[in-house]
Structures are given as structure tokens and as C-alpha cells.
C-alpha positions as CSV (number, residue, x, y, z in Angstrom):
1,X,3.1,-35.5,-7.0
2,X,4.2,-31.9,-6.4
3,X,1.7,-29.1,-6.5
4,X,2.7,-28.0,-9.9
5,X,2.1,-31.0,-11.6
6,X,-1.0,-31.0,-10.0
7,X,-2.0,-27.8,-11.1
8,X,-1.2,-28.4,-14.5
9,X,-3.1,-31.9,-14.0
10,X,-6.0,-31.1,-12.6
11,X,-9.0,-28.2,-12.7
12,X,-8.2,-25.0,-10.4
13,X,-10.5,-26.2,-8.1
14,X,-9.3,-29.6,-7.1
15,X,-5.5,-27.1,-7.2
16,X,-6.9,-25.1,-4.9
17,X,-8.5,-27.5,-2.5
18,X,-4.8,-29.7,-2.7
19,X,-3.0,-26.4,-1.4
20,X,-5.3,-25.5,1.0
21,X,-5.5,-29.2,2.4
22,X,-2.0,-28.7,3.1
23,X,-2.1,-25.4,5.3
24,X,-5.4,-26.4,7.0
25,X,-3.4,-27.9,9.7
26,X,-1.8,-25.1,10.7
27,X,-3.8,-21.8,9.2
28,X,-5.1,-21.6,13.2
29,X,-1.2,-21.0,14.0
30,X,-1.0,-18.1,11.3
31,X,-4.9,-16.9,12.4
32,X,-2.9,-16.3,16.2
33,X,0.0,-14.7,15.2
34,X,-2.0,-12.6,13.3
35,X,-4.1,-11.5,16.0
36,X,-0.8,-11.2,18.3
37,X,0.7,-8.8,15.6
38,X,-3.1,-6.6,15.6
39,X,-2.6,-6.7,19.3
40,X,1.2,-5.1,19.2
41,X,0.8,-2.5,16.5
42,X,3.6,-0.5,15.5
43,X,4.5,2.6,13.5
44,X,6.9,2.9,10.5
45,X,10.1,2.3,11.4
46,X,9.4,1.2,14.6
47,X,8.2,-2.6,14.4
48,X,10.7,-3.8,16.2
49,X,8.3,-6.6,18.3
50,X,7.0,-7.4,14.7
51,X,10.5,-7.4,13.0
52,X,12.1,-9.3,15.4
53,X,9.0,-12.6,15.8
54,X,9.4,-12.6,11.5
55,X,13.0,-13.3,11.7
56,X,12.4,-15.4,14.4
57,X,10.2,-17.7,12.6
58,X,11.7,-17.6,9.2
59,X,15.0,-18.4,10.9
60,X,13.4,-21.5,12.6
61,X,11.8,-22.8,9.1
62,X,15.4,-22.7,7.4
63,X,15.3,-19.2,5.9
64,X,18.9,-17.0,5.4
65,X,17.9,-14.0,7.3
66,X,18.8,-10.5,6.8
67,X,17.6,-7.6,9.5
68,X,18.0,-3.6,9.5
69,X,17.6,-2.8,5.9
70,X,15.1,0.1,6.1
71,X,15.8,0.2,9.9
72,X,13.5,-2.6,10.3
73,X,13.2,-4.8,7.4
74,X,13.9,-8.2,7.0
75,X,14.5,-10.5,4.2
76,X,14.0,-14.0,4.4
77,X,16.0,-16.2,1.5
78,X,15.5,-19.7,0.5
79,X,17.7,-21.1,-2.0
80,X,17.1,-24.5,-3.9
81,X,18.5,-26.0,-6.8
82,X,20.4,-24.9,-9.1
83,X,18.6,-22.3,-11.1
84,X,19.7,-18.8,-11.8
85,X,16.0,-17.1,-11.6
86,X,15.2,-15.1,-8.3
87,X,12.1,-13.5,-6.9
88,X,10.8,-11.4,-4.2
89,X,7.4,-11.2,-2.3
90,X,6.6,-8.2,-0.1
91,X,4.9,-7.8,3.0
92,X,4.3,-4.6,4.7
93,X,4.4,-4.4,8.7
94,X,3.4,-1.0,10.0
95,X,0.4,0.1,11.5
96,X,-1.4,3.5,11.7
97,X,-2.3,6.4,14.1
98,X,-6.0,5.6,15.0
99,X,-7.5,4.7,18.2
100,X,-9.2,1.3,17.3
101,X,-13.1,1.7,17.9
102,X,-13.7,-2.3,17.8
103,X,-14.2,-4.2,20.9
104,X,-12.6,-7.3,19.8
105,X,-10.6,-10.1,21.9
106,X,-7.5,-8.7,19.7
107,X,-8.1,-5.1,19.8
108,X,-4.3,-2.9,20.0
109,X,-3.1,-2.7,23.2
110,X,-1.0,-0.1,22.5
111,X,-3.1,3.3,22.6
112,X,-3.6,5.7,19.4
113,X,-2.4,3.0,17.5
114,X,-3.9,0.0,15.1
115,X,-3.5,-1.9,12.2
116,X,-6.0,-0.6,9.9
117,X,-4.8,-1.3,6.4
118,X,-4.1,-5.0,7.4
119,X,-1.0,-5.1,7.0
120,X,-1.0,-7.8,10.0
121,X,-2.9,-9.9,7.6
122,X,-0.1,-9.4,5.2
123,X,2.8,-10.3,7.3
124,X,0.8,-13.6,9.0
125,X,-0.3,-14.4,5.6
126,X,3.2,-14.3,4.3
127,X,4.7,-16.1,7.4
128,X,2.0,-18.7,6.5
129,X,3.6,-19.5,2.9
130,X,6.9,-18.8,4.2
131,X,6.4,-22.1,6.1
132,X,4.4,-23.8,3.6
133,X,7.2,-23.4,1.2
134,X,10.3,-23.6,3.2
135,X,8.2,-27.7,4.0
136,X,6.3,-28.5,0.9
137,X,7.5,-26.2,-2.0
138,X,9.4,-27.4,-5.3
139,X,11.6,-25.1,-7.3
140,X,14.8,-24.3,-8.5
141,X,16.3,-21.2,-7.8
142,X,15.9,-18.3,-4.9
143,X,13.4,-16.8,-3.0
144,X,13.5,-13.3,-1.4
145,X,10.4,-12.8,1.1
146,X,10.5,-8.9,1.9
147,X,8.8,-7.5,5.7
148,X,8.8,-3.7,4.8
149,X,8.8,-1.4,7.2
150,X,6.7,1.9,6.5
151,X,4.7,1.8,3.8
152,X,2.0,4.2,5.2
153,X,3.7,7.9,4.2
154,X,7.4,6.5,5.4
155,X,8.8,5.1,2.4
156,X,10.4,2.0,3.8
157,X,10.6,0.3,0.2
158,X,13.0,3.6,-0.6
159,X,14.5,3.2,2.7
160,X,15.1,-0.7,2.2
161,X,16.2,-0.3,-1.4
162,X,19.1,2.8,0.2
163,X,20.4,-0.1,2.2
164,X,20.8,-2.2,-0.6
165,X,18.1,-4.7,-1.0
166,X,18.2,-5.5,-4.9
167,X,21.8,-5.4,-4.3
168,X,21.9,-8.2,-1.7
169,X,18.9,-9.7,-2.6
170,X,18.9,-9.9,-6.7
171,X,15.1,-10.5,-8.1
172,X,14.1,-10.9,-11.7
173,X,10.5,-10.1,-10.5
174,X,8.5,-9.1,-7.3
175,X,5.2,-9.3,-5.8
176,X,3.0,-8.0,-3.4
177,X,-0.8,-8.3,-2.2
178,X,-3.4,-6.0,-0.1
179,X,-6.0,-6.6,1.2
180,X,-9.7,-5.0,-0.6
181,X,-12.8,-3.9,1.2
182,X,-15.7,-4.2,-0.9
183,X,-14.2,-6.7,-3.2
184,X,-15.6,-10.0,-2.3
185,X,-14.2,-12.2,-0.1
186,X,-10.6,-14.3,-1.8
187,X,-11.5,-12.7,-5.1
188,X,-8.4,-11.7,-6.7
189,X,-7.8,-8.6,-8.3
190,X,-5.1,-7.7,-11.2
191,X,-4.7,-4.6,-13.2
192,X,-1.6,-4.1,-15.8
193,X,-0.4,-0.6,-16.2
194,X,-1.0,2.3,-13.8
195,X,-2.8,0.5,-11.0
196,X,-2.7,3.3,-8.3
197,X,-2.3,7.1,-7.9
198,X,1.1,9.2,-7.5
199,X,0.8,10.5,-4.0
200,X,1.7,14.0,-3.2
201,X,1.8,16.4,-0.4
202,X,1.4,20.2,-0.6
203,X,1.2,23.2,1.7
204,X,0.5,26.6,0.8
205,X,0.7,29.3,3.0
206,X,-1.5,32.8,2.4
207,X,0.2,35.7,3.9
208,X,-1.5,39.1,3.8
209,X,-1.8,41.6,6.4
210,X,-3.4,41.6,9.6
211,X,-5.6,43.9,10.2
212,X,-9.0,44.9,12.3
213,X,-12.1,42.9,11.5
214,X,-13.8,46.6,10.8
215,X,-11.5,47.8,8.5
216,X,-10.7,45.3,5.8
217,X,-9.9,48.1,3.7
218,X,-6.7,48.5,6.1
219,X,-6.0,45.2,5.5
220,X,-4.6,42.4,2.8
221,X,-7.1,39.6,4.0
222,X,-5.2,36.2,3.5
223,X,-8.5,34.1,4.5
224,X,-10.7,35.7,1.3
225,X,-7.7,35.1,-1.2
226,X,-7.2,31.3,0.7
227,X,-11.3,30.6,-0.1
228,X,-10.6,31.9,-3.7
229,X,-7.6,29.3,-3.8
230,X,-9.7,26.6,-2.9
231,X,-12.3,27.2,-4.9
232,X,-10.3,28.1,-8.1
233,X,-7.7,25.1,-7.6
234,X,-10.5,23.2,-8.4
235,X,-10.2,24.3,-11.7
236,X,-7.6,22.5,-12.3
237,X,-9.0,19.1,-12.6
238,X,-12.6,20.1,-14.0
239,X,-9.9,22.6,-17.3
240,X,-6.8,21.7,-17.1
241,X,-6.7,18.1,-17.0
242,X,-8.1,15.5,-19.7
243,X,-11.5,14.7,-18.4
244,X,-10.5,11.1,-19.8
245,X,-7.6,11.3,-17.1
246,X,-7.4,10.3,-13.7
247,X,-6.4,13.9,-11.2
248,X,-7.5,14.3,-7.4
249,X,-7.1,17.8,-5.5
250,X,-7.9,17.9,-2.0
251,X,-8.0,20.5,0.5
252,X,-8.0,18.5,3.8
253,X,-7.4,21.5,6.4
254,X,-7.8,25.2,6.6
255,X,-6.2,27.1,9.3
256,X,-5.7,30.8,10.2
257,X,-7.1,32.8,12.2
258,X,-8.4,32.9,16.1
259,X,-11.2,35.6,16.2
260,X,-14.0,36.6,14.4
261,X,-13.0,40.6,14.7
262,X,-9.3,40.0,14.0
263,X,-8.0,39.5,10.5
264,X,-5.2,37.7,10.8
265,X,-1.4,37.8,8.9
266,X,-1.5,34.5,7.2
267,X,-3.8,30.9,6.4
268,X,-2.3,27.9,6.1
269,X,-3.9,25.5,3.5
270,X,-2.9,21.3,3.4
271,X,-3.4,19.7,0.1
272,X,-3.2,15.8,-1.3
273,X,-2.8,15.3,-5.2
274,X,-3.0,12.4,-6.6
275,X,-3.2,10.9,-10.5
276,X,-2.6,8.6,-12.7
277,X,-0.3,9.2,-15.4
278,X,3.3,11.2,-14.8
279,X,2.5,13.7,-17.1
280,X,-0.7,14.5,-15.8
281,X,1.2,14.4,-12.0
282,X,3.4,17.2,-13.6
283,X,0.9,19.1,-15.0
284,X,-0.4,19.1,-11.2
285,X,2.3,20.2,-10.0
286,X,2.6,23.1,-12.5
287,X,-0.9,24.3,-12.1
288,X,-1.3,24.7,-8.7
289,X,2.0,26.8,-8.2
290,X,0.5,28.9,-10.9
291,X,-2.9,29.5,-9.4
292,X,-2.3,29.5,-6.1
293,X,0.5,32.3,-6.7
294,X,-1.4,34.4,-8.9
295,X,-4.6,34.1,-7.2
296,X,-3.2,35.5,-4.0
297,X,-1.7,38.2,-5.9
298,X,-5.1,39.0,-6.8
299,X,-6.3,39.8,-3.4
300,X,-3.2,41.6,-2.5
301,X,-1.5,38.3,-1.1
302,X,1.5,36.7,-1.4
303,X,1.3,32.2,-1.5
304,X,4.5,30.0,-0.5
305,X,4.3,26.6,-2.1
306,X,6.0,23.8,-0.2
307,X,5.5,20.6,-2.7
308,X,6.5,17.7,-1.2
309,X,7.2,14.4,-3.5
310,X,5.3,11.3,-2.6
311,X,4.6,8.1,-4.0
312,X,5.0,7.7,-7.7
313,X,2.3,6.3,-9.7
314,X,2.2,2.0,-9.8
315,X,2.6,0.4,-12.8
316,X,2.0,-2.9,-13.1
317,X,4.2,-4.8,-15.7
318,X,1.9,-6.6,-18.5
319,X,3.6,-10.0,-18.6
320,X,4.0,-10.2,-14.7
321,X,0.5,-9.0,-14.0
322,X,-0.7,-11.9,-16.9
323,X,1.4,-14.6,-15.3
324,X,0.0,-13.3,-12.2
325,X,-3.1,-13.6,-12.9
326,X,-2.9,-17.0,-15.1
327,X,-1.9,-18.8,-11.6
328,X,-4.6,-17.6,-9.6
329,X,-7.0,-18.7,-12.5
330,X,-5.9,-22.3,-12.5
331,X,-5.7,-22.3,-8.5
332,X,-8.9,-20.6,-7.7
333,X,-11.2,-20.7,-11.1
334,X,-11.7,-17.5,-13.5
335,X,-14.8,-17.1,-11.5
336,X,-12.6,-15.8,-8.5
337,X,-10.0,-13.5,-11.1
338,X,-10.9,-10.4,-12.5
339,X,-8.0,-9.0,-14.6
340,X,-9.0,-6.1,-15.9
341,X,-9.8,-4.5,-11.8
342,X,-10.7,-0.4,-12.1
343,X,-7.6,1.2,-10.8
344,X,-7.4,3.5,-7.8
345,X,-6.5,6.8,-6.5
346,X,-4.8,5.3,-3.0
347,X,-1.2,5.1,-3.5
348,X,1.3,2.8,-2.5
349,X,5.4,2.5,-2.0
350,X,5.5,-0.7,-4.0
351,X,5.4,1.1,-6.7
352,X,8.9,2.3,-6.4
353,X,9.9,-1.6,-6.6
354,X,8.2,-2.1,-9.6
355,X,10.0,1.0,-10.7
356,X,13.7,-0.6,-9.9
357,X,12.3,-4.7,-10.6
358,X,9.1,-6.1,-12.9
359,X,6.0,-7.2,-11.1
360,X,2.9,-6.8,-10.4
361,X,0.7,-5.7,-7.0
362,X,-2.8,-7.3,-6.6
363,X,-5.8,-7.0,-4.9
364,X,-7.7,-9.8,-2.3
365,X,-11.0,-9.4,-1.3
366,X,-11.6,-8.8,2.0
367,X,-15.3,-8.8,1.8
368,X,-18.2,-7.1,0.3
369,X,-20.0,-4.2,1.1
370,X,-22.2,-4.8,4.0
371,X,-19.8,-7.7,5.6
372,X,-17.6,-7.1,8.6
373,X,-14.9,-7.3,5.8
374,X,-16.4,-4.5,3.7
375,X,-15.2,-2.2,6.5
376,X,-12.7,0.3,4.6
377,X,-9.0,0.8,5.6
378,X,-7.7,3.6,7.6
379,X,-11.3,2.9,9.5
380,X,-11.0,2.7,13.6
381,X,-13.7,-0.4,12.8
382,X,-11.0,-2.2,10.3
383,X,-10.0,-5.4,10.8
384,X,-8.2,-8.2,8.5
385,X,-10.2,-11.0,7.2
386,X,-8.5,-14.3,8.7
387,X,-10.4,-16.1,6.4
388,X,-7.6,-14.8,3.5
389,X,-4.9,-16.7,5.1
390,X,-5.2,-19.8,3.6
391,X,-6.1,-18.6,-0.3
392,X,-3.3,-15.8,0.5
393,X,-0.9,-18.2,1.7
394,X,-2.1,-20.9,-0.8
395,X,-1.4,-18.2,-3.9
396,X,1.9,-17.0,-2.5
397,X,3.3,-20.9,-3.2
398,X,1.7,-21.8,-6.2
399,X,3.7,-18.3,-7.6
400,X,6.4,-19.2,-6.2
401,X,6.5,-23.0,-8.0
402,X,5.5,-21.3,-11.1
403,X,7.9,-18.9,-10.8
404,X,10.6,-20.8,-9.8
405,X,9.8,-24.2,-11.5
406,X,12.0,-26.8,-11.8
């Protein structure tokens, strides 16, 4: 009896308990390569150790492999059947700049450098259906598994979809999954609509004129009108923004200055904006040219804007998000889904697949507050839960069946 069948046979439990039955076996395999990735982390566009043991292994299980798109993506295909439908499930592979704090038996090896978002847990958990579904899987049509490089601040889904991936690698839908801190741990989380934030970067520098500490009134002092930009940019969310709207501005660094006697010729302030909703991400935009401009002109200052585009706001598609959903329910139990998850204000390059291909990104709980798991990413204490392998792995076939069926 194939797994579909069963699932459409049988309660989610016993579904659930069949798939996992069939990766016990080998989920120690996929718990060691994971660890070996952690060990071996590697920035954005650089994973070549990582690139190279995914193609590797997907090669070895009977997948067509495809390398370089992105500079160091790889797509895996798997073609059965006769069918005309095609999807994709994504991966990421990078890791971060952060000295890992964690004494563990897998900590990175290689220094200022870990994986704290999981994204080790991503690829091994991906690897682990890969092989689940290249030996056990029914369905008719073709299968696109996509190993990203640089989702954190690169844009490797830009840089892969440049190169041609769509193009090469047709999908009427694709997929992704991250792992969640504080979310409990294999409870899976689906939102429709906007599910994360727009990510932008700003700088603005203050110039004025230098001057002598004791006589400000010789001066054009860039460091009062940069603390009257700060505080009045905060304006912009609390009055100029829908309070029923989503809108994030953050000052994360200050710098000017060297003495306290010297008033110097310019401060240099670093800014992240995030929303929700493209109109409110313009509005943003508009109002913090406008008020940082005019409030340096105030204190006898000039302000340069440099606005730099980031990630665009994900959107989850209704029907692909439902379906989503609707095959975790019958794997796991509704006692394991939530479908209507809070969205956040992290942001995330996925979205500019969605943007190209329908899908849907969700949400796996790493473990709740107060568990090792509950740990937040982008934390030198992170670490993947192994223990969402097997669900991960297990959810990654049954979509794929589903999907795909026969």
C-alpha cells in the first residue's frame, strides 16, 4: 500500500507513525550529516564543502543534478511517470558570522562562523526525504529539490533565479520550511497572506560642521540634529503608519565623533525597516527621506539617504498554504497544525519565489521557550533540533505524493 492511500485510509496518527517507521532506520544517518554540516559552516556563496556533499548524495540516490546556479546552488530532479505537474522544495545552506558560544561535540570548527538559523537542519532534513522519496515515494510527475545558497542578506534565491532556475527547472508550486524557536517542538506552522516582513537597509549620513566643543555656536553640530533624527523617525510608525499595520524602524548604530571637546563634521546613522504590506514599505520609504532631510535642515545640517532594497514582503498563496496545511493535518493530527500562525517581522528570500511561483513557507517547531530548542536564531547558543528530522523529512514526502499523485 503506498503512503497515500494510507493517509487517506487511515487517522493522521497511524500516517504519521507509517512514514516515520520508514525513516527510522536511517534518521541517525541524516542526524550525522547534519552535525558534519554544523561542524563545516559556510557563508553565502561560499558553501562549497556543503554544495558539493548535497550533489554528492542526491547523485548517488538517482537524482539529475544541476550545480552553480547562484554560484553554489544545486538542484536535485526526479522525474516519474508521466505527469505534466512539477514542484520545488527549498533548502537553504549558509551559515552566519557568530562565534558559536556552545561547547557541543559538533560545535563549528571554522572560527567566527556557525550555523545559527539552522539552516544545517534544513539541508540534512531535506537530504533525508530526498532519499526517502528517490526509494519509497509514488507520484507522477517531477520533482525539483532546491539547496540555496545565501539566504541570510545575499539573495541567493535572486541569484539562483538570474541563472535560470524556473527556467531549467519549471514548478507549478514551491515550498520551503524553517525552523521556530519557541514554537513547540514538530508543531507546524502556516499562515496565508503576508507571512514575513519586507527587509530594508538604510544609512543616513549627518554632515554639519566641525567645530570646538566650546563653541557650538561656531559650529553646525551633526550629532544634536542625528539624536533629533532618531528620536523624530520614530514618528513615523507611532503617526504616519496605521496603528492596525505592521512597520519596524530601527536605529542599530550610531557613529561620529572621537572626543568629548571636538565636534565633529559628520554622524553616521544605520537603520533596518521592516513591514508588512507594500504600501506601508513605501510609505517607509517616503517618510524617512522626508524627516531625516528636513530635520537636519533644522539644526543647520545637511542628511544623505542611501536606501538600500532588501527582501520583499512574503506572501503566502491561500490555496497552497491550505493544501499545505491539510497534509500536515492528516499526517500529524490538527493538534500539531496551527493555520492561522501570527506573522513576523524577520524577513526571508523565499519570498521572491513565491513572487515568480505559488507556494507557501511554513514554520516547525523547534521547541518551546525554556527548552534547549527555545534558543532564538542568530544566538551564538543556537542549535538545530535533530529531533525535526524525521517529522520534517516525513512532511517533505507526504507533499510531495500529494502533490504529485498519481
Amino acid at each position: 500500500m503506498s503512503s497515500t492511500t494510507l493517509e487517506r485510509t487511515t487517522s493522521g496518527t497511524e500516517a504519521a507513525s507509517y512514514l516515520r517507521h520508514a525513516l527510522a532506520s536511517r534518521v541517525g544517518e541524516f542526524i550525522a550529516l547534519r552535525r558534519d554540516i554544523h561542524q563545516h559552516p559556510e557563508l553565502g556563496f561560499a558553501e562549497h564543502r556543503t554544495a558539493a556533499l548535497v550533489a554528492q548524495r542526491l547523485g548517488d540516490w538517482g537524482y539529475t543534478v544541476s550545480t552553480g546556479l547562484g554560484g553554489t546552488g544545486v538542484v536535485g530532479t526526479l522525474k516519474r511517470g508521466t505527469g505534466t505537474k512539477s514542484m520545488g522544495l527549498r533548502a537553504d545552506m549558509d551559515a552566519l558570522p557568530i562565534d558559536e558560544a556552545a561547547g557541543r561535540e559538533w560545535k563549528s570548527r571554522n572560527a567566527g562562523v556557525m550555523h545559527a538559523c539552522g539552516h544545517d537542519g534544513h539541508t540534512a532534513t531535506l537530504l533525508a526525504a530526498a532519499r526517502e522519496i528517490a526509494e519509497h515515494a509514488q507520484f507522477d510527475g517531477t520533482l525539483n529539490l532546491i539547496f540555496q545558497p545565501a539566504e541570510e542578506g545575499g539573495g541567493g534565491a535572486v541569484r539562483m533565479m538570474e541563472d535560470g532556475l524556473f527556467e531549467k527547472h519549471p514548478c507549478d508550486a514551491v515550498f520551503a520550511l524553517h525552523n521556530a524557536p519557541g514554537v513547540p517542538e514538530g508543531v507546524l506552522a502556516f499562515r496565508a497572506g503576508a507571512a514575513m516582513a519586507s527587509s530594508d537597509n538604510v544609512s543616513i549620513v549627518v554632515r554639519g560642521r566641525g567645530g570646538h566643543g566650546a563653541l557650538p555656536h561656531r559650529a553646525s553640530d551633526p550629532v544634536v540634529a542625528a539624536a533629533a533624527i532618531v528620536m523624530a523617525l520614530q514618528t513615523v510608525v507611532s503617526r504616519n503608519v496605521d496603528p492596525l499595520h505592521t512597520a519596524v524602524v530601527t536605529v542599530g548604530a550610531i557613529h561620529g565623533g572621537q572626543a568629548n571637546n571636538v565636534i565633529p563634521q559628520e554622524v553616521r546613522l544605520e537603520l533596518s525597516v521592516r513591514a508588512l504590506d507594500a504600501q506601508v514599505r513605501a510609505t517607509l520609504k517616503q517618510r524617512i527621506h522626508e524627516v531625516a532631510q528636513l530635520q537636519a535642515q533644522s539644526y543647520g545640517a545637511q542628511a544623505e539617504i542611501d536606501w538600500r532594497d532588501g527582501y520583499c514582503v512574503l506572501v503566502n498563496h491561500a490555496e497552497h498554504t491550505r493544501f499545505a496545511a491539510d497534509v500536515a493535518t492528516r499526517l500529524f493530527g490538527a493538534a500539531r497544525v496551527m493555520r492561522d500562525a501570527p506573522p513576523i517581522t524577520a524577513s526571508e528570500d523565499f519570498a521572491f519565489m513565491l513572487e515568480k511561483v505559488p507556494g507557501c513557507y511554513f514554520f516547525i517547531g523547534n521547541g518551546a521557550e525554556g527548552t534547549p530548542g527555545g534558543c532564538m536564531v542568530h544566538n551564538p547558543a543556537y542549535d538545530f533540533n535533530d529531533a525535526l528530522i524525521e517529522p520534517g523529512a516525513a512532511m517533505w514526502r507526504a507533499l510531495v505524493e500529494e502533490f504529485l499523485k498519481k
